[in-house]
MARMIGU-449057 format. One record per atom (N, C-alpha, C): residue in three letters; atom name; x, y, z. Coordinates in Angstrom, 2 decimals, decimal comma. Example, Ala and Ser with C-alpha at 12.3 -4.5 7.8 and 13.67 -1.06 7.14 Angstrom:
# residues 2
R  rest  atom     east    north       up
R   ALA     N    13,19    -5,69     7,80
R   ALA    CA    12,30    -4,50     7,80
R   ALA     C    13,20    -3,30     7,80
R   SER     N    12,85    -2,25     7,08
R   SER    CA    13,67    -1,06     7,14
R   SER     C    12,90     0,03     7,87
This chain:
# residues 56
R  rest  atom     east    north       up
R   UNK     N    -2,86    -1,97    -7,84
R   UNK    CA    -2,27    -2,87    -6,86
R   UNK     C    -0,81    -2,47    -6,64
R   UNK     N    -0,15    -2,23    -5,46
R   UNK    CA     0,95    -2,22    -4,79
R   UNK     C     1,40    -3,56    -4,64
R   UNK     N     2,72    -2,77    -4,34
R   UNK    CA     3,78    -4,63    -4,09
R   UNK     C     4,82    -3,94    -2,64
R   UNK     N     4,90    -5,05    -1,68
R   UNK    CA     6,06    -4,76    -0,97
R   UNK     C     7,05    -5,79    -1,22
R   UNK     N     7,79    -5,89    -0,34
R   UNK    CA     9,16    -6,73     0,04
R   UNK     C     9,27    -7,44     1,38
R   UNK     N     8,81    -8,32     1,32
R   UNK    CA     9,31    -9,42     2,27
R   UNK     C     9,82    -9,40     3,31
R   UNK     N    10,06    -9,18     4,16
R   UNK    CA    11,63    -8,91     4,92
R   UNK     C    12,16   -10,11     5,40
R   UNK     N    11,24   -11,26     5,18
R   UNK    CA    11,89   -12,52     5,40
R   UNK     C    13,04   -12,76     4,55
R   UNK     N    12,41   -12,78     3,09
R   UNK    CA    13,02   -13,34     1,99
R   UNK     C    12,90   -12,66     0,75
R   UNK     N    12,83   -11,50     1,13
R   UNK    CA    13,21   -10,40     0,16
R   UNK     C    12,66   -10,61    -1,16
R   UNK     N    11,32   -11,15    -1,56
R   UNK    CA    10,25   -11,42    -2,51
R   UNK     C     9,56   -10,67    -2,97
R   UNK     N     8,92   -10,19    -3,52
R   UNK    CA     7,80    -9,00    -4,22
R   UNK     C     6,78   -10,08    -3,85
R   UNK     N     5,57    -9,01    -2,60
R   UNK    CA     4,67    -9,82    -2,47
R   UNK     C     3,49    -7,99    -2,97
R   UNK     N     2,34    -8,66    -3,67
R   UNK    CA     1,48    -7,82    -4,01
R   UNK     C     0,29    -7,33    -3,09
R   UNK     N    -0,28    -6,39    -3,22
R   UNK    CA    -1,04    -6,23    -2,40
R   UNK     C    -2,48    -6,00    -2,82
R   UNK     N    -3,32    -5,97    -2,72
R   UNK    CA    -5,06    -5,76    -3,20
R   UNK     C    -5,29    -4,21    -3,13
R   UNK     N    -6,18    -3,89    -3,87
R   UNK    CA    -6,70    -2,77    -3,51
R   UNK     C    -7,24    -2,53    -2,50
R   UNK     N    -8,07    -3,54    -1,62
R   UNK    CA    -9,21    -3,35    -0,90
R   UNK     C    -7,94    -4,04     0,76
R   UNK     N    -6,77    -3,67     0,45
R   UNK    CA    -5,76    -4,14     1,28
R   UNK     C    -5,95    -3,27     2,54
R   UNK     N    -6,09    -3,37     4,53
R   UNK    CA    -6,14    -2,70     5,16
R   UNK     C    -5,20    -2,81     6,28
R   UNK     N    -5,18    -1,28     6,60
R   UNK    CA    -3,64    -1,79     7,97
R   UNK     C    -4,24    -2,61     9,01
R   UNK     N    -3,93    -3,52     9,34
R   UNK    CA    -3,22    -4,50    10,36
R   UNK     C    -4,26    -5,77    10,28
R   UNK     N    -3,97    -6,16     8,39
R   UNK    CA    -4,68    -6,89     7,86
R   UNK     C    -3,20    -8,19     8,05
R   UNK     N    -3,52    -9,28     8,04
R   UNK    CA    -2,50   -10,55     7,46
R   UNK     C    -2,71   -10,91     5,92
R   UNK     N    -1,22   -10,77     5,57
R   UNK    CA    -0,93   -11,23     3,89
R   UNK     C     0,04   -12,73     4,03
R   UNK     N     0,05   -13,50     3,67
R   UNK    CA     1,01   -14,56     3,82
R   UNK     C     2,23   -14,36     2,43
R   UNK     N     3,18   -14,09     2,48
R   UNK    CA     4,48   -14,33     1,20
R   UNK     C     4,33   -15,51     0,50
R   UNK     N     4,27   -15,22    -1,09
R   UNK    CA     3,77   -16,65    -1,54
R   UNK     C     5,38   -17,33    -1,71
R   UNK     N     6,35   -17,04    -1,45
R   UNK    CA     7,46   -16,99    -2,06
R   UNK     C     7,64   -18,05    -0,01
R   UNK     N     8,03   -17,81     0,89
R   UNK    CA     8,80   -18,14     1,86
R   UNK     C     7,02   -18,93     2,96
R   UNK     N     5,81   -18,01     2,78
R   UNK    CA     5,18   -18,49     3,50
R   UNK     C     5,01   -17,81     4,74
R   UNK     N     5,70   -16,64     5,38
R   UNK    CA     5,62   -16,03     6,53
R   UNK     C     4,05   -15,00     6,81
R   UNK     N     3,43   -15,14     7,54
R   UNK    CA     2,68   -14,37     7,83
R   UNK     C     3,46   -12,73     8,16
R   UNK     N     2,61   -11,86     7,23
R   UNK    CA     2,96   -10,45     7,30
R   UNK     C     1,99    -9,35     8,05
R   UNK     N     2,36    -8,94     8,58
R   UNK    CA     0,76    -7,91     8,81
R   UNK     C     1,29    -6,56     8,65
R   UNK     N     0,32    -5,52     7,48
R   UNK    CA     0,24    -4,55     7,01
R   UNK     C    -0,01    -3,23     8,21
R   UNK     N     1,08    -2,71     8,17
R   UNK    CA     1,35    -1,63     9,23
R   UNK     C     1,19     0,05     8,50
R   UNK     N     1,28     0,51     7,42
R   UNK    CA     1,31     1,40     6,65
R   UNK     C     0,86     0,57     5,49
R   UNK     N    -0,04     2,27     4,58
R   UNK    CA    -0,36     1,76     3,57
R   UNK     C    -0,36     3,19     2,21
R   UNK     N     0,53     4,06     2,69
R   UNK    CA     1,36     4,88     2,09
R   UNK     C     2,57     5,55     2,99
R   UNK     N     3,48     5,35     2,24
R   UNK    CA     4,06     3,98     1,75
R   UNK     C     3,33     2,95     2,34
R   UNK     N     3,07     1,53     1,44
R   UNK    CA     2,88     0,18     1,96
R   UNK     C     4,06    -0,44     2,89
R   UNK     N     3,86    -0,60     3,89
R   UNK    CA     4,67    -0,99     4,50
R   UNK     C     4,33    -2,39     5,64
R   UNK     N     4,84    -3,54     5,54
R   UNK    CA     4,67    -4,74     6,52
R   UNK     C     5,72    -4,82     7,72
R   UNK     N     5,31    -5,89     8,51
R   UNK    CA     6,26    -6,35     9,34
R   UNK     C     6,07    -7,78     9,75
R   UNK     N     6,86    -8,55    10,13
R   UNK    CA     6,77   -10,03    10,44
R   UNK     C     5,11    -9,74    11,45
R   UNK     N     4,40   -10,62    11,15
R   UNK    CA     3,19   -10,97    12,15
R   UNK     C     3,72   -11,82    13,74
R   UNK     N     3,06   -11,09    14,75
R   UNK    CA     3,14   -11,63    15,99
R   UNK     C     2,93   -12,81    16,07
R   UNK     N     3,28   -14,07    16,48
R   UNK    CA     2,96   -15,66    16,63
R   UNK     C     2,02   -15,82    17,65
R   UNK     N     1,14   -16,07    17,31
R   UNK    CA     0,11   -16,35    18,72
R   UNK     C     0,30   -17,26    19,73
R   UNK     N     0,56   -17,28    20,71
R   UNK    CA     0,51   -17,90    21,90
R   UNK     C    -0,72   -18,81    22,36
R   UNK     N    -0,12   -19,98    22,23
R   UNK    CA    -1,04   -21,40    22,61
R   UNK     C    -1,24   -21,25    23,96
R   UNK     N    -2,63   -20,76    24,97
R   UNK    CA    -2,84   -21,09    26,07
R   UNK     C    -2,38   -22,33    27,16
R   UNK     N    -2,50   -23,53    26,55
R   UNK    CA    -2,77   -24,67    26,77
R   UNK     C    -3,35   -25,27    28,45
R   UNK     N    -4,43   -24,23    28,59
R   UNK    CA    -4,79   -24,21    29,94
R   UNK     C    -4,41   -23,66    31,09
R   UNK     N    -3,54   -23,29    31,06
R   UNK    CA    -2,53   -22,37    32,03
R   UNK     C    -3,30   -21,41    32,40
């Protein structure tokens, strides 16, 4: 198991073996959704916020 860093809040968050790029990890430390962009180096980035339709 690998570990990255946060970039929210600069935390050691771990990663699974069976971990895949442009999977979502949540930081147990701040709570931000991460999504796994590289995976040598492991590397994240803040996750996109999804956009509420709301009928429009």
């Amino acid at each position: 198991m690998s570990a990255i860093t946060c970039p929210e809040c600069e935390a050691q968050v771990g990663l699974d073996d069976g971990t895949e790029v442009g999977e979502i990890i949540v930081c147990s430390d701040c709570g931000v959704d991460l999504e796994i962009i590289a995976l040598e180096p492991a590397a994240v980035q803040l996750a996109p916020m999804e956009q509420e339709d709301w009928g429009e």
